[in-house]
N, C-alpha and C positions, 0 to 999 in steps of 0.2 A: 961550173954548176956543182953544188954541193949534192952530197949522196943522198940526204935526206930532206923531204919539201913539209913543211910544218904551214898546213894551209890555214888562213885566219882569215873571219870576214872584216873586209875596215881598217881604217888604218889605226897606228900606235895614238896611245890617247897619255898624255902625260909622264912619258919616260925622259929623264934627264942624264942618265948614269952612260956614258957612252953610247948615245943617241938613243933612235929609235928603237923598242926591246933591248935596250941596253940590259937591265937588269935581268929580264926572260935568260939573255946569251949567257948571263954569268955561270948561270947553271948549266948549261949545255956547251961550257967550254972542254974541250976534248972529241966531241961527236960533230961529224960533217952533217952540218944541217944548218940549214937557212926556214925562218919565218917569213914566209912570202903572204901579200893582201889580198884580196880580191874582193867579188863584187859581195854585198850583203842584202841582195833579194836571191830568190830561192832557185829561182830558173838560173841565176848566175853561177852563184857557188856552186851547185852541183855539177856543173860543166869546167870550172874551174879548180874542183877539190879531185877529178878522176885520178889522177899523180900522186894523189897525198898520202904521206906516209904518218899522219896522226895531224887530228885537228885541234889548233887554237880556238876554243869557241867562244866567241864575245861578239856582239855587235848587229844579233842575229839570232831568231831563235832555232835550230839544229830541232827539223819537227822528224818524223817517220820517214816523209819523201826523201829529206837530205841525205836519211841515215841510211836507208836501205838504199841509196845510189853508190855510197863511198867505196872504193876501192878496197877488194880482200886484203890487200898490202896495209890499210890503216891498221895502227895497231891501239891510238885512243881517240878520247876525247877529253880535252884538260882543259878545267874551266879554272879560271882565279877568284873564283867568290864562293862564297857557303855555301848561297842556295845553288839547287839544281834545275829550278824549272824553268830554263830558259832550252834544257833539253830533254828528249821522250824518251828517258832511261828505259821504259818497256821496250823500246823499239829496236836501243842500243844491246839492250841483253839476250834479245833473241838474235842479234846478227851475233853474238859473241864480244860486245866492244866495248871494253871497259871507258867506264865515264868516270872522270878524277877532279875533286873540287878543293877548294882550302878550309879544312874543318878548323882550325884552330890557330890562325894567322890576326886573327883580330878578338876573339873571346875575350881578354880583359876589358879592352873599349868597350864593348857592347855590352855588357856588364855592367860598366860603370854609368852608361850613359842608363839603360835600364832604373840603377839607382838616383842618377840625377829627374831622372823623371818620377821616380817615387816618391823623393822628399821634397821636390818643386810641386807638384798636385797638390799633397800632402798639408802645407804649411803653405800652400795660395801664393807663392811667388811672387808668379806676376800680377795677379788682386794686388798684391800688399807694394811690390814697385808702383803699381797704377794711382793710389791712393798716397802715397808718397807727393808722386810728381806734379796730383792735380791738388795737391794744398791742403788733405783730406787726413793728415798725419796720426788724430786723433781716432780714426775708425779703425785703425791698424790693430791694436791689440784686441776689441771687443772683439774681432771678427776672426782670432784664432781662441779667445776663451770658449770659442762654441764646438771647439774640435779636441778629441782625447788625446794625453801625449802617445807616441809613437811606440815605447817599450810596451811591451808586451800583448800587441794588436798578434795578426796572421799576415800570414803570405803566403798567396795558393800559387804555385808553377802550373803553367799547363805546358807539358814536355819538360821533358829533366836530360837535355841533352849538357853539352860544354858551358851554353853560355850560362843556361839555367843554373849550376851548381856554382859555377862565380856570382852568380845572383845570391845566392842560399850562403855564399862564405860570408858575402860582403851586407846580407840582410841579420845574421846572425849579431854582428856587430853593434848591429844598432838595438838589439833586446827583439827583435822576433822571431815568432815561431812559422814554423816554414814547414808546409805542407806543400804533396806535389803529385800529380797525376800524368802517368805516361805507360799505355798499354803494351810499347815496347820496351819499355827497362827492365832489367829485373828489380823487385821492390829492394831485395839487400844490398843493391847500388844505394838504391836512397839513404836507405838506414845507415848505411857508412857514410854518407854525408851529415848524419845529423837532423835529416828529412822524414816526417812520417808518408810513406804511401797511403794513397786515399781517391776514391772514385774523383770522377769530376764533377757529380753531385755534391760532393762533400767539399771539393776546391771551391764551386763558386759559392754554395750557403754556409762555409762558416768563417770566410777569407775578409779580411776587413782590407788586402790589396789582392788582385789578379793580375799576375804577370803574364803574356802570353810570347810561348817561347816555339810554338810549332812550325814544323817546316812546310815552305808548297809543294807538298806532297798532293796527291789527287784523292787520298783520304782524308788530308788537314785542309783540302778547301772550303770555306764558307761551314767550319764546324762549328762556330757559334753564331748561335741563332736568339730570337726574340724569345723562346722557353727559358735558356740559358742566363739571358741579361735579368730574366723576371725572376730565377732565385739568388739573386746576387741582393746583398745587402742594400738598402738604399744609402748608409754610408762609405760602400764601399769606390774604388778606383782602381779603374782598369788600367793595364800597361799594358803596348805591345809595341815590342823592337824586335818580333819577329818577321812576319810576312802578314802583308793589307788584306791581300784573297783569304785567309783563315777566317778571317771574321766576316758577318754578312755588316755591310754597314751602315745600311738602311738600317736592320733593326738595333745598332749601337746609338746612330744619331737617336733614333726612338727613346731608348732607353734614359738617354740626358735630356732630352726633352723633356720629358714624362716623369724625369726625377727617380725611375729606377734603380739607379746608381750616382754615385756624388760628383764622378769626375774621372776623366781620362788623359793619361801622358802616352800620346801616338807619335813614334819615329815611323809610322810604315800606312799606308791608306790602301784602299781597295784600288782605287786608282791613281797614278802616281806620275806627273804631279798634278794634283785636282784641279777641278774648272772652279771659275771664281764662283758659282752657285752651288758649292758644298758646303750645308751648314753647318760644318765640322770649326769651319773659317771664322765664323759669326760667334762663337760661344764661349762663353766668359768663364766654363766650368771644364776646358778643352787644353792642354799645352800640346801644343805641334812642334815637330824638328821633321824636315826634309830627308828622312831614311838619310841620314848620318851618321848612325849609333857607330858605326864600325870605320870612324874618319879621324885619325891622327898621322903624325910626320910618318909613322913606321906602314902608312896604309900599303899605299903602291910598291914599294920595294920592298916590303915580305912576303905579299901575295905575288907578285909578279917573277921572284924567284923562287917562289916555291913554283910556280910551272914550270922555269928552267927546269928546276928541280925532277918535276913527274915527266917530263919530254922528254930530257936524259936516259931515266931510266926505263922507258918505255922502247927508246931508239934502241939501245944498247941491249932489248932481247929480258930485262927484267921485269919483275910487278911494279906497277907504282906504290906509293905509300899512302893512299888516299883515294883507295877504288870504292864508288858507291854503289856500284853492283857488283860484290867480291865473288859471288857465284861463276862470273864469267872466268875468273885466273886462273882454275884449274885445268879448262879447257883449252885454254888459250895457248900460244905460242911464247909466250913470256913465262921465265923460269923464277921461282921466289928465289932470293936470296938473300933476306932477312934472317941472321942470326935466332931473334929470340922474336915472339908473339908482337906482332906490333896493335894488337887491338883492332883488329880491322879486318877483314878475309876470311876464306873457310878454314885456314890453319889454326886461328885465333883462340 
């Protein structure tokens, strides 16, 4: 029996590298510990994870009840994706328990897919494949004469985290101006992007595209609403490759409906994946992708060893490099050992 029980709900979902957590173990080669499964309803795990000396969390959401049962011996909770709301980080930081996710293991994909959905909306894509294929060749070009070129439009961010500023590098490019709203930045982050800060009034009325880059946070849920869609340009198009709950999307479908805006490129939906009676499905002014933005060969084996990676250092008594409640590592049992500022934590 190894020293350390790394409890996870579920089994292993597409590891090839040395089997099952193959690539997890690469990281936590040197540390006695084993990733063991278990049940992934709530009554289970909790009776299954009393042992556990830091949780794999996937497969299951990790609510209050899970968190305030775990054992004082846990020392995290390591999840392999961005977002975090699959766990009650309030719940995790009053027990003391640092929750650690992958901030920056896929940001260029999502980035780029962000911009493939900008210039696919943009220049009617799939109108113009559709119109192709039904013999219709000739309506192709009137049907982009109706649309300004691209250089020198807007682009309002809402959050200016990782991926948002590879959006701003990679929007720059193409001749726009790039505005961005986020009340936790500081604006001189922006400004050294090349970003002007500006309310979120001012994002969505003078943006000719709306990126939506927030996280499910329980302040970023359902923050845009039908006010919101009604000052947005009527030429304008929405993007969001962030998270489906931010937006309310009854009044987004509204919005296209109703012709308050021109057009949206959604990687993410309120509900995921929707019932065939979302008229999200039906609309000819709509580009969908299946929350993929952050899907290439490097997907699973750099997020799944960056856990190795935070399990390691979490077994062996240090901080991890990726705590989203950094308040807790002062208190905590884990010693920093970070040479210089990693950007992250209350040392930072």
């Amino acid at each position: 029996m190894a020293k350390f029980k790394i409890a996870t709900p579920g089994p292993a979902v597409g590891n090839t590298a040395g089997g099952p957590y193959g690539y997890e173990l690469e990281g936590l080669a040197g540390v006695d510990a084993e990733i063991v499964e278990g049940p992934t309803d709530e009554a289970g795990f909790i009776a299954f994870a009393q042992d556990a000396d830091a949780i794999y969390g996937k497969g299951m959401r990790l609510s209050k009840k899970v968190i305030d049962s775990l054992p004082a011996k846990c020392r995290a909770i390591v999840l392999g994706s961005v977002g975090v709301d699959s766990v009650d980080v309030a719940a995790a930081t009053a027990r003391g328990l640092p929750v650690t996710n992958c901030p920056d293991t896929f940001i260029e994909e999502v980035a780029d897919h962000a911009m493939t959905l900008l210039l696919s909306t943009f220049r009617r894509v799939i109108e113009q494949d559709k119109m192709v294929r039904e013999g219709r060749w000739r309506e192709g070009r009137p049907a982009l004469l109706q649309i300004p070129r691209l250089m020198g439009q807007t682009l309002g961010l809402i959050a200016f985290g990782h991926v948002a500023r590879a959006v701003a590098k990679r929007a720059k490019a193409f001749g726009l101006r790039v505005i961005a709203y986020d009340p936790f930045i500081e604006e001189l982050v922006m400004v050294e992007h090349g970003v002007l800060p500006v309310t979120l009034e001012e994002v969505l009325s003078q943006s000719d595209f709306v990126s939506m880059h927030a996280p499910a946070t329980p302040e970023a849920e359902g923050m845009l609403m039908e006010k919101h869609f009604k000052l947005m340009k009527k030429t304008a198009i929405f993007i969001n490759t962030g998270r489906g709950p931010t937006v309310q999307e009854p009044a987004l479908i509204k919005a296209l409906e109703e012709k308050w805006i021109a057009y949206a490129g959604l990687d993410v939906l309120e509900i995921e994946p929707p019932g065939n009676n979302n008229p999200l499905l039906s609309m000819d002014n709509v580009i969908l992708s299946a929350h993929t933005a952050s899907a290439s060969a490097r997907f699973d084996p750099a997020r799944k060893r960056h856990v190795g990676r935070e399990l390691s250092l979490v077994l062996s008594g240090k901080w991890p490099m990726s705590c989203v409640n950094p308040a807790v590592l002062m208190t905590s049992d884990l010693r920093r050992w970070q040479p210089v500022s990693m950007e992250r934590g209350p040392n930072s």
